[in-house]
NUKE-558559 format. One record per residue: residue number from 1; y, x, z of N, C-alpha, C in turn. Coordinates in steps of 0.2 Angstrom, whole numbers, plus 5000, padded with zeros to 4 digits. Each point is the difference from the previous one (the first is absolute). Layout:
// NUKE-558559
REC / NUM / Y / X / Z / Y / X / Z / Y / X / Z
...
***
This chain:
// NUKE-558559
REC / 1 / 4985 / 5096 / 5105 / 4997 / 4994 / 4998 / 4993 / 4999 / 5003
REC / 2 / 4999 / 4994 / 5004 / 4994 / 4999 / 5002 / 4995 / 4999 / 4996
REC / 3 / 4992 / 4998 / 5003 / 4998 / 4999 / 4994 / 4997 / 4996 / 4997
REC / 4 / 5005 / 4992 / 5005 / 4997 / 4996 / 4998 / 5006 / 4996 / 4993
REC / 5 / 5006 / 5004 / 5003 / 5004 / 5001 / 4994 / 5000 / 5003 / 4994
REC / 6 / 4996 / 5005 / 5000 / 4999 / 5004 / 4993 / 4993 / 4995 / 4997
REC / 7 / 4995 / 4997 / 5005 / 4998 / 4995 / 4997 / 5003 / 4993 / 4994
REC / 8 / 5004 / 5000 / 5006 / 5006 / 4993 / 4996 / 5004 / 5000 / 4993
REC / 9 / 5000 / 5008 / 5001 / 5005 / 5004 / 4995 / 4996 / 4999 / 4993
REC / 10 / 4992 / 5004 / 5002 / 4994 / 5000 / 4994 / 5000 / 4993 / 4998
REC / 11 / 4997 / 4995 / 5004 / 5000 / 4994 / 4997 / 5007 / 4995 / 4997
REC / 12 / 5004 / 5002 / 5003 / 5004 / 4995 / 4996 / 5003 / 5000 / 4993
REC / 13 / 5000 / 5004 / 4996 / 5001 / 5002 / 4992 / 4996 / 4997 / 4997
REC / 14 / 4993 / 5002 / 5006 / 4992 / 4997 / 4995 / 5001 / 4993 / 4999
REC / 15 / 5001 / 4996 / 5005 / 5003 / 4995 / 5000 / 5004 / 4996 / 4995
REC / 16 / 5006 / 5003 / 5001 / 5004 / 5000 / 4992 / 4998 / 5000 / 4994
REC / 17 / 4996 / 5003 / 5000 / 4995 / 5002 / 4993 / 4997 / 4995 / 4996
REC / 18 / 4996 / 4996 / 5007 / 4994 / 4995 / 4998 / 5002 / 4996 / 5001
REC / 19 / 5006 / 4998 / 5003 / 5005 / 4995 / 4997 / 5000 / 4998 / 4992
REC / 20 / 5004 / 5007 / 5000 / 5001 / 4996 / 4990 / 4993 / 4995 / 4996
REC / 21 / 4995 / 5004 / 5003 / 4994 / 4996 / 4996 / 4999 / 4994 / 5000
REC / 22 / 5002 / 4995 / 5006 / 5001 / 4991 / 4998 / 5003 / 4999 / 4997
REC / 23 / 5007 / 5003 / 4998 / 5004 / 4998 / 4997 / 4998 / 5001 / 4991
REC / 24 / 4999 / 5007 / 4999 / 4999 / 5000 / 4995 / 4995 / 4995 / 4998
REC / 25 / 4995 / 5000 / 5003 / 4994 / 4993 / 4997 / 5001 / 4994 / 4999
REC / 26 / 5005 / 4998 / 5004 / 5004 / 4994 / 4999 / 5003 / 4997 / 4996
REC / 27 / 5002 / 5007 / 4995 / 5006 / 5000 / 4994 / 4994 / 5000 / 4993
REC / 28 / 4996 / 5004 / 5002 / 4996 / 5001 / 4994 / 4997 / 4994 / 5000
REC / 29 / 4997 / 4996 / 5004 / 4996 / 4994 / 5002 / 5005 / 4994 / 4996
REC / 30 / 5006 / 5001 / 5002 / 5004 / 4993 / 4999 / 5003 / 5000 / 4996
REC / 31 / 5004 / 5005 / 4997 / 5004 / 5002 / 4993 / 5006 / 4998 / 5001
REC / 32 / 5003 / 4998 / 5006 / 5005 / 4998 / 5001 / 5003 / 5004 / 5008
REC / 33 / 5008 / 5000 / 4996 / 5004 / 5002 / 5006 / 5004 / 4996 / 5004
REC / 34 / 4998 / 4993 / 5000 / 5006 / 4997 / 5003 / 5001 / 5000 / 5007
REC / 35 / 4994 / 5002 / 5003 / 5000 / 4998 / 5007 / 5004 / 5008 / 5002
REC / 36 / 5001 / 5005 / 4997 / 5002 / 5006 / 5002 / 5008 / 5001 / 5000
REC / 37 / 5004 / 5001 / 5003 / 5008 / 5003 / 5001 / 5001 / 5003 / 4994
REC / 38 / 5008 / 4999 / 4996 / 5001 / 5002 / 4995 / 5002 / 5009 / 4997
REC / 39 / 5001 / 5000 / 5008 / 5001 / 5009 / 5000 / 4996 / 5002 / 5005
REC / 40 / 4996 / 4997 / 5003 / 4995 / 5003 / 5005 / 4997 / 5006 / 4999
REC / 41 / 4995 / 4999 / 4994 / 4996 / 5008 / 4999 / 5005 / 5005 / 4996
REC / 42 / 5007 / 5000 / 4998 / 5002 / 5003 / 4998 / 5004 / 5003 / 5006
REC / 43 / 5003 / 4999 / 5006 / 5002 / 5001 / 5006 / 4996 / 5004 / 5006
REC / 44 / 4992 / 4998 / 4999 / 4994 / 5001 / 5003 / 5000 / 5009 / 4996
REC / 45 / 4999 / 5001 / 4992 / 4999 / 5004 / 5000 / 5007 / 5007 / 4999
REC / 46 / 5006 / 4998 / 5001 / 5007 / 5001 / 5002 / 4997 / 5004 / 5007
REC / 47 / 4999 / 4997 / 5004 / 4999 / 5003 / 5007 / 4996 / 5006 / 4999
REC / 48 / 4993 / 4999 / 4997 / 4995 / 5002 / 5000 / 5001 / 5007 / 4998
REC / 49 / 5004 / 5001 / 4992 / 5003 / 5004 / 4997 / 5005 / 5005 / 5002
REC / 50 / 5002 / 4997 / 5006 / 5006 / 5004 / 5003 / 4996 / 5004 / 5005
REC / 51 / 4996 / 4997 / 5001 / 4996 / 5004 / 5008 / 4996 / 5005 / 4997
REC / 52 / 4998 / 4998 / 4995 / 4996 / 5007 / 4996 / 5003 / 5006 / 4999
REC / 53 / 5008 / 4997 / 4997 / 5003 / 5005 / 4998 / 5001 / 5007 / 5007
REC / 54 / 5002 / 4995 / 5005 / 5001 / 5003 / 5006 / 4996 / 5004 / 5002
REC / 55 / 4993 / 4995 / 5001 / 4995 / 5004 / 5002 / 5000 / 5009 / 4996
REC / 56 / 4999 / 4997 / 4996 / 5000 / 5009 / 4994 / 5006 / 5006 / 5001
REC / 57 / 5008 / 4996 / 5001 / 5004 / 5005 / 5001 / 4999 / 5003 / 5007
REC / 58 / 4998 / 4996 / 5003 / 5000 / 5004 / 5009 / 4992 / 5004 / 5001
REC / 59 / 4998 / 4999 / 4995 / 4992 / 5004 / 5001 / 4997 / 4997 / 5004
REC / 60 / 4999 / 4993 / 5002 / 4996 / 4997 / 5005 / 4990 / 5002 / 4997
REC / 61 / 4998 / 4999 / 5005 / 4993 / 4999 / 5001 / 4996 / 4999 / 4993
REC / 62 / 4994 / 5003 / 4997 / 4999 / 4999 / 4992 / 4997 / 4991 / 5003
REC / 63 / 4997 / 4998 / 5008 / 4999 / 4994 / 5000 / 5001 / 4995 / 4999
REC / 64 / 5008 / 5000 / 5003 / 5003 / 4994 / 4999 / 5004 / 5001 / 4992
REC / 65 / 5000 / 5006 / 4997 / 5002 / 4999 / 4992 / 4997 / 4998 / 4996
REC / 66 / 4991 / 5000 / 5002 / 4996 / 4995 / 4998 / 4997 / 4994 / 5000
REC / 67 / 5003 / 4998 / 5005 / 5000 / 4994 / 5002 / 5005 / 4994 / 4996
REC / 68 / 5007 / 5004 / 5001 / 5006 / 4998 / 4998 / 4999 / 4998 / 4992
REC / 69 / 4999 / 5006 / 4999 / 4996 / 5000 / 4991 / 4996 / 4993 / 4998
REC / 70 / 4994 / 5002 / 5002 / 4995 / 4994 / 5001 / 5004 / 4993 / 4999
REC / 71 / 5005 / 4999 / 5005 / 5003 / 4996 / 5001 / 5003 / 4998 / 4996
REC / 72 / 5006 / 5004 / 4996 / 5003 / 5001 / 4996 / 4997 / 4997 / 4992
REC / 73 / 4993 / 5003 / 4997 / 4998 / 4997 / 4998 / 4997 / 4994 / 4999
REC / 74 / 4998 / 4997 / 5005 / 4999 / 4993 / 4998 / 5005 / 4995 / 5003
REC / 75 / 5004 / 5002 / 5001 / 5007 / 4997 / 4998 / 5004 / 4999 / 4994
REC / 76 / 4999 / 5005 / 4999 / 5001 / 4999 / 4990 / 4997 / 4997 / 4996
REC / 77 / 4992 / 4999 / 4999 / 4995 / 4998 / 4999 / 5004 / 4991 / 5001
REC / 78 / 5001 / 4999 / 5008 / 5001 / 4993 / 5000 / 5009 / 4998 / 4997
REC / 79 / 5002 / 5004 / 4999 / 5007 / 4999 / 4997 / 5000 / 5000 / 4992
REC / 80 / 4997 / 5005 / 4997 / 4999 / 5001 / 4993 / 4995 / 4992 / 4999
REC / 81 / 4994 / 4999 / 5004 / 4998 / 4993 / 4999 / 5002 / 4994 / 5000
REC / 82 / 5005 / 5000 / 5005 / 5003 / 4993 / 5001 / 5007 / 4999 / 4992
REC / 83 / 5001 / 5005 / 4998 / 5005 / 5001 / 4996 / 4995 / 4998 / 4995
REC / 84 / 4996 / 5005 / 4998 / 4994 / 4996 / 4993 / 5000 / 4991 / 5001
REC / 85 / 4998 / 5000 / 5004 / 4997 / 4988 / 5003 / 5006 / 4998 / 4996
REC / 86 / 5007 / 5005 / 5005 / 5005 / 4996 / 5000 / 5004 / 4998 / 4994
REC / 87 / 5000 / 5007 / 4995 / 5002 / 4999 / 4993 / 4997 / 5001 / 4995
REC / 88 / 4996 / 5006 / 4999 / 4995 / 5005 / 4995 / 4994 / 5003 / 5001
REC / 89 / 4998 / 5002 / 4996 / 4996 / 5008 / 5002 / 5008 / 5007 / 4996
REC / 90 / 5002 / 4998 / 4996 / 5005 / 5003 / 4997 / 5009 / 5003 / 5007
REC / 91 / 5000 / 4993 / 5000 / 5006 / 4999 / 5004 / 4999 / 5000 / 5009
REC / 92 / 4995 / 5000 / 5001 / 4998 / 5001 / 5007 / 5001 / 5008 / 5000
REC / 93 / 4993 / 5005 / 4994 / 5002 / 5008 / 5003 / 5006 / 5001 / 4998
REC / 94 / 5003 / 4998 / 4996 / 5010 / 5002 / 4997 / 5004 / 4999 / 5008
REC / 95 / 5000 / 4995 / 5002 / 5002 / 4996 / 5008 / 5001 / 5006 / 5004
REC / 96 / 4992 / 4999 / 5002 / 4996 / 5007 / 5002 / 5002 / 5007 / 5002
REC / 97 / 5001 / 5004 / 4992 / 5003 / 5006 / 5000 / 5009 / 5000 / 5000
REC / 98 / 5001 / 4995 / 4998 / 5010 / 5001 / 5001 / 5000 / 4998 / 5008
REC / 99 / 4995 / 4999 / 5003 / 5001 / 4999 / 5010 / 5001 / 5007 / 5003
REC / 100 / 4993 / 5002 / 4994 / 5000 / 5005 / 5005 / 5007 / 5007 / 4997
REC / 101 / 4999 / 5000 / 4994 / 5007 / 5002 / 4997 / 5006 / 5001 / 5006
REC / 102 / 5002 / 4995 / 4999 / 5008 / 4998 / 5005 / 4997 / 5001 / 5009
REC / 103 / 4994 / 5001 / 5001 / 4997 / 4999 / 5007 / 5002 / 5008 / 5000
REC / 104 / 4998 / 5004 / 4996 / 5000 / 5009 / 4999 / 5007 / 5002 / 4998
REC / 105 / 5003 / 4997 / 4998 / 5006 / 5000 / 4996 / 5004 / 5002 / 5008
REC / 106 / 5001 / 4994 / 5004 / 5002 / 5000 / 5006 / 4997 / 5004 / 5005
REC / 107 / 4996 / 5004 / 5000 / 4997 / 5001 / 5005 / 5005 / 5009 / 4998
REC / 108 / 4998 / 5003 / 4993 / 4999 / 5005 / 4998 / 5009 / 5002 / 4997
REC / 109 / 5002 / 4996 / 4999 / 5008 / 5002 / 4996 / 5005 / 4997 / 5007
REC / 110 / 4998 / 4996 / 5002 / 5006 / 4999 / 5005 / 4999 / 5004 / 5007
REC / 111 / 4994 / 5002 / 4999 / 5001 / 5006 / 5007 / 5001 / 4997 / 5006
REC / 112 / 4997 / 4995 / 5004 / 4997 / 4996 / 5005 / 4997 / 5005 / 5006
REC / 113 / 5005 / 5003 / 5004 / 4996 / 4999 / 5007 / 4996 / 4998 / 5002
REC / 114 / 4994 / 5002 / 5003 / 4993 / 4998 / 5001 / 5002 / 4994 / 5006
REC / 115 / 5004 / 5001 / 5006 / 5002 / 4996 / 5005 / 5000 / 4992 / 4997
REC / 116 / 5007 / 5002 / 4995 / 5000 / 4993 / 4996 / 4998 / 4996 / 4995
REC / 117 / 4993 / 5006 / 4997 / 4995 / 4999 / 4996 / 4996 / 4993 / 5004
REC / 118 / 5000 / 5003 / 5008 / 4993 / 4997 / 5002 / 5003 / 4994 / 5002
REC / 119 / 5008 / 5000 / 5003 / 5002 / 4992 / 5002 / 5001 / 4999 / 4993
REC / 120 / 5000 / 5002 / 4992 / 5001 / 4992 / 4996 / 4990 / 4999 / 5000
REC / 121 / 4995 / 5003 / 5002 / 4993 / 4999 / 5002 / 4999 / 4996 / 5004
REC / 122 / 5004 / 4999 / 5005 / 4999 / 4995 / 5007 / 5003 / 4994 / 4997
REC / 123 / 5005 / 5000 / 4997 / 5004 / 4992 / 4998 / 4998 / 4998 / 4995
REC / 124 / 4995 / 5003 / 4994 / 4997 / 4997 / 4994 / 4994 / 4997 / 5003
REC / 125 / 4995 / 5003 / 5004 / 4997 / 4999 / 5006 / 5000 / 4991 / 5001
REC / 126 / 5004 / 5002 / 5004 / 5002 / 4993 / 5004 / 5000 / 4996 / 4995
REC / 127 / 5007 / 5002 / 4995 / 5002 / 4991 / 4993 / 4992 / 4999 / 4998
REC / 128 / 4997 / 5007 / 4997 / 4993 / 4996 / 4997 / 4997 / 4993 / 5004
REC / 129 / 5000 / 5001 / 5008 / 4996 / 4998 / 5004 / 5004 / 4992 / 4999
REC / 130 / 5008 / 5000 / 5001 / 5005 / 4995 / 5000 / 4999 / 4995 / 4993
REC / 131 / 4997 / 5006 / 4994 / 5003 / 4995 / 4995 / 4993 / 4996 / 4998
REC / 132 / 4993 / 5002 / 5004 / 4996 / 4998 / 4998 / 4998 / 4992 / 5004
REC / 133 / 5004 / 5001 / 5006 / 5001 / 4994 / 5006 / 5004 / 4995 / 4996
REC / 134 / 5004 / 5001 / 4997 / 5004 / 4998 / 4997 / 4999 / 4996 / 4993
REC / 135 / 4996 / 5004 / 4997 / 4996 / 4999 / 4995 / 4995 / 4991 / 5002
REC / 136 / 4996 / 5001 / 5004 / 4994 / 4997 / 5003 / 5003 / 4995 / 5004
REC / 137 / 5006 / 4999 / 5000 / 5003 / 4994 / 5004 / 5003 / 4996 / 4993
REC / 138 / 5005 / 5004 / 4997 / 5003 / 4997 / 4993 / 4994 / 4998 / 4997
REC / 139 / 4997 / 5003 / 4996 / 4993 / 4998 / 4994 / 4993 / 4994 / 5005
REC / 140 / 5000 / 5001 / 5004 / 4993 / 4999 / 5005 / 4993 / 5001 / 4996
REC / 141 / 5001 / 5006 / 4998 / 4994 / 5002 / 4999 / 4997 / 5008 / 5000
REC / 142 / 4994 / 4999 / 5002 / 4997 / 5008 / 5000 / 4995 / 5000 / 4994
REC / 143 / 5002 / 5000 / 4995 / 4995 / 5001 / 4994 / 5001 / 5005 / 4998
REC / 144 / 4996 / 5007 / 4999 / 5001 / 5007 / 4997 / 5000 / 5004 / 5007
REC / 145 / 4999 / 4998 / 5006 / 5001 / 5004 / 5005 / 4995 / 4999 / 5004
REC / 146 / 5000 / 5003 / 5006 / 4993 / 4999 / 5006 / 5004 / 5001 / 5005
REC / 147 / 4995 / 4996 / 5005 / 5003 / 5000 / 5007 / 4998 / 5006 / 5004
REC / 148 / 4993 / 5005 / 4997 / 4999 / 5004 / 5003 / 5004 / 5007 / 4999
REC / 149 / 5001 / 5000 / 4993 / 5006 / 5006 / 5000 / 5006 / 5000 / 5005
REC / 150 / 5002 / 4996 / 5003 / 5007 / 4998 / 5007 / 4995 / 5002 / 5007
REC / 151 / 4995 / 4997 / 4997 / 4993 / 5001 / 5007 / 5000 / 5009 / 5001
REC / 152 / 4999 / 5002 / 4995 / 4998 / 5007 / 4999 / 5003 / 5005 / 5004
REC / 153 / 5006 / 4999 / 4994 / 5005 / 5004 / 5001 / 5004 / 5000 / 5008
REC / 154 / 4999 / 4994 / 5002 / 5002 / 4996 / 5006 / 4998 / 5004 / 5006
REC / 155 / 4993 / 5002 / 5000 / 4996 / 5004 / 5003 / 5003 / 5008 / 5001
REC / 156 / 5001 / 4999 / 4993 / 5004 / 5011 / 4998 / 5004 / 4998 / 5004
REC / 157 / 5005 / 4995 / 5002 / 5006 / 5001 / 5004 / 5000 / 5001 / 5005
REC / 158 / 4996 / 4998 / 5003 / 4999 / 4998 / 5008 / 4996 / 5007 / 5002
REC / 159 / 4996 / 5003 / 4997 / 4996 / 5004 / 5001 / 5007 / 5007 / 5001
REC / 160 / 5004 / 4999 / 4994 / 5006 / 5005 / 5001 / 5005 / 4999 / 5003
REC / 161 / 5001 / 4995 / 5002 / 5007 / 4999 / 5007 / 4995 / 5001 / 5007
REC / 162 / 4993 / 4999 / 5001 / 4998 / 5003 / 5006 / 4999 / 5007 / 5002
REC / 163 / 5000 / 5004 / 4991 / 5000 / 5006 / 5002 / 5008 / 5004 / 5002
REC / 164 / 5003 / 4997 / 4996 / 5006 / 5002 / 5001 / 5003 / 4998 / 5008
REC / 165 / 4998 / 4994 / 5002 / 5001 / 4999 / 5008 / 4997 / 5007 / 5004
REC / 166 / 4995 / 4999 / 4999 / 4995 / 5006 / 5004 / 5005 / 5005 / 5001
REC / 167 / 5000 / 5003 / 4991 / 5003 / 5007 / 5002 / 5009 / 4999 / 4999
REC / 168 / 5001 / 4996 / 5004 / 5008 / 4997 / 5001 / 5006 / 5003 / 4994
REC / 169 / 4998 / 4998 / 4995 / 5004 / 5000 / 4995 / 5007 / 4995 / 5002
REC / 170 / 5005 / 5004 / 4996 / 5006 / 4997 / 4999 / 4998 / 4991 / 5001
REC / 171 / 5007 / 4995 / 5005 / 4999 / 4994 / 5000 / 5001 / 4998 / 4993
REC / 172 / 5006 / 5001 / 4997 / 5001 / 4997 / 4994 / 4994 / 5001 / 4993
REC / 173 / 4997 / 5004 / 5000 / 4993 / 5001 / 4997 / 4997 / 4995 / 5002
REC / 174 / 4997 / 5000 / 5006 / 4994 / 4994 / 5002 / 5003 / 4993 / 4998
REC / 175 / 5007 / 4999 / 5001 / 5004 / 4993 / 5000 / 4999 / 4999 / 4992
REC / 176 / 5000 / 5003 / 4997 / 4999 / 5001 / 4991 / 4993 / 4996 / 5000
REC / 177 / 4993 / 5005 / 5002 / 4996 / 4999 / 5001 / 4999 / 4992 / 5001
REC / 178 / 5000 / 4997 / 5005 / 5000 / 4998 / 5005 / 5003 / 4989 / 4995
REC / 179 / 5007 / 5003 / 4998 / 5000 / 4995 / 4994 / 4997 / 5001 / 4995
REC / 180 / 4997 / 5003 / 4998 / 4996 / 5000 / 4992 / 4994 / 4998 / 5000
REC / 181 / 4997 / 5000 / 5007 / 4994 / 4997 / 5005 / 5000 / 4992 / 4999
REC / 182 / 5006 / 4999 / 5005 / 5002 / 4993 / 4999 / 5001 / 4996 / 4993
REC / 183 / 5004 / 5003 / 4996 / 5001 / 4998 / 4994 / 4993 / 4999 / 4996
REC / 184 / 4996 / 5005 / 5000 / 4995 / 5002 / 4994 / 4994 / 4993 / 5004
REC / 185 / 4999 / 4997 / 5007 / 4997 / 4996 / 5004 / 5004 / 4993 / 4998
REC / 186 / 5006 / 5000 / 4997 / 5002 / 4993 / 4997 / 4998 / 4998 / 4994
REC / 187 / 4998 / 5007 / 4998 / 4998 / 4999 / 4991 / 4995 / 4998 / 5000
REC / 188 / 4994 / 5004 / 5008 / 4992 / 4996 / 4997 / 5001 / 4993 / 5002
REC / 189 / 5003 / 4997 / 5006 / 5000 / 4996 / 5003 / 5003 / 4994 / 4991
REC / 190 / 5004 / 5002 / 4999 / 5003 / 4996 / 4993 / 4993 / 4999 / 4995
REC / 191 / 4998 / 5007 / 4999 / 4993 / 4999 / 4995 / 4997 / 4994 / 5003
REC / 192 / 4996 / 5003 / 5006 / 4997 / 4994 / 5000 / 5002 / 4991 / 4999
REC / 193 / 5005 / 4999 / 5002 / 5004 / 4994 / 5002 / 5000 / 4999 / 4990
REC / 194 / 5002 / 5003 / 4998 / 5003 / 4999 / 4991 / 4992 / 5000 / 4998
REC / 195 / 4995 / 5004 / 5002 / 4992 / 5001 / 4993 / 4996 / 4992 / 5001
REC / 196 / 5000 / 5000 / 5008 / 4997 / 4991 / 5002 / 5006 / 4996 / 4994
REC / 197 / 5007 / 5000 / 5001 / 5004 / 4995 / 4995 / 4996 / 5000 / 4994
REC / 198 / 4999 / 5009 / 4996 / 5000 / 4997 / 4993 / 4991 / 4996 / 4999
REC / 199 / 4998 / 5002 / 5006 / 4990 / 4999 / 4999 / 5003 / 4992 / 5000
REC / 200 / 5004 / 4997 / 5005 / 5001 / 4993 / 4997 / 5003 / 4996 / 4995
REC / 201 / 5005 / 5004 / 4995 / 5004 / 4998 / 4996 / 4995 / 5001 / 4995
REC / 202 / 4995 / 5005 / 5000 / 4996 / 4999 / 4994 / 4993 / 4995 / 5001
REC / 203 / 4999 / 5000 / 5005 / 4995 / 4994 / 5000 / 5004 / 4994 / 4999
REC / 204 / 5005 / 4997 / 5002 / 5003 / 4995 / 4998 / 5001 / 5000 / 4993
REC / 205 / 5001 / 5005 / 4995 / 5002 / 5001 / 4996 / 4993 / 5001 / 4994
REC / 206 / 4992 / 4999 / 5002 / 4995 / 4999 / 4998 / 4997 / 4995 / 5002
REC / 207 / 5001 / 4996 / 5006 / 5001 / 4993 / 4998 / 5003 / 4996 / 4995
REC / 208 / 5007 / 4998 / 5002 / 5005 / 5000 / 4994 / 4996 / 4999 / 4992
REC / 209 / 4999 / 5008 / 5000 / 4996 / 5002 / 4992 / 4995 / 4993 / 5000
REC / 210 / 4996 / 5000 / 5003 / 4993 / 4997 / 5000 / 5003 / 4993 / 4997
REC / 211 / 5003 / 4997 / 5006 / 5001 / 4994 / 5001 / 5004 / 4998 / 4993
REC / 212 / 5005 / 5004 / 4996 / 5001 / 4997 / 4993 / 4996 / 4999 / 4993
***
């Protein structure tokens, strides 16, 4: 590994990281989940959960288990949250724990090969990214989410498909990569396009107020 790849390597998890924290302030900030996909942070933190798990059986690096961790964490935070907005303080941690429940359930009773662990990782991956595209075109709105969190994490990808170039990883790896770059660049490109709607929907809708 070179080293301007072990560079890319360091930086891009950090990236993923500080990601989560737009999003998260935009849910606390708004109290609202609409502009988010309906299974997005639950798929997000599916991937997340499986990579850790991997990480730890193969005795990877304590770095990247720390990182993945870190990651790991405020993923949940943001999924346990949007569940609280969505239904409860009761019914959001209940949600919460029976996720992860069936999430360990599967991981740990059905006895998942790490190979296949990581491809159902890469495809929840992707749905997250499709449901949230998906989401932002049906609903047209970004209320509860940020454009910098897709900004951020946007960054971790790119940072990680050049490292992986460099050190010529597997094609179909960088190809993976490589879509979830483009995907996760439709979501901010959506954000933006959906947060200018709702800043006009609620001005028009303060008007309105006034003028009755």
């Amino acid at each position: 590994m070179t080293m301007v790849a072990t560079i890319l390597s360091i930086l891009s998890p950090i990236f993923y990281v500080l990601g989560y924290i737009p999003g998260l302030k935009s849910m606390y900030k708004e109290k609202t989940t609409e502009g988010i996909g309906s299974y997005f942070w639950e798929l997000v933190t599916l991937t997340i959960s499986y990579s850790y798990y991997t990480l730890l059986i193969t005795n990877a690096d304590l770095f990247n288990i720390t990182v993945v961790a870190i990651n790991l964490v405020f993923a949940v935070i943001l999924l346990t949250y949007k569940n609280i907005i969505k239904y409860s303080l009761l019914k959001g941690i209940v949600y919460t724990l029976l996720y992860f429940v069936v999430n360990l359930s599967i991981y740990f009773l059905l006895g998942i090969p790490i190979s296949v662990l990581q491809t159902i990782a890469t495809i929840s991956i992707i749905l997250a990214y499709v449901d949230q595209i998906l989401h932002f075109i049906i609903y047209k709105t970004a209320k509860g989410t940020n454009r910098n969190l897709y900004l951020i994490i946007g960054i971790g990808i790119l940072l990680l498909t050049l490292s992986l170039i460099i050190n010529g990883a597997y094609l179909h790896v960088i190809i993976t990569e490589v879509v979830n770059l483009v995907l996760i660049l439709i979501c901010y490109v959506l954000a933006i396009l959906y947060s200018k709607r709702d800043k006009v929907v609620e001005y028009e809708e303060r008007i309105r107020k006034l003028r009755m």
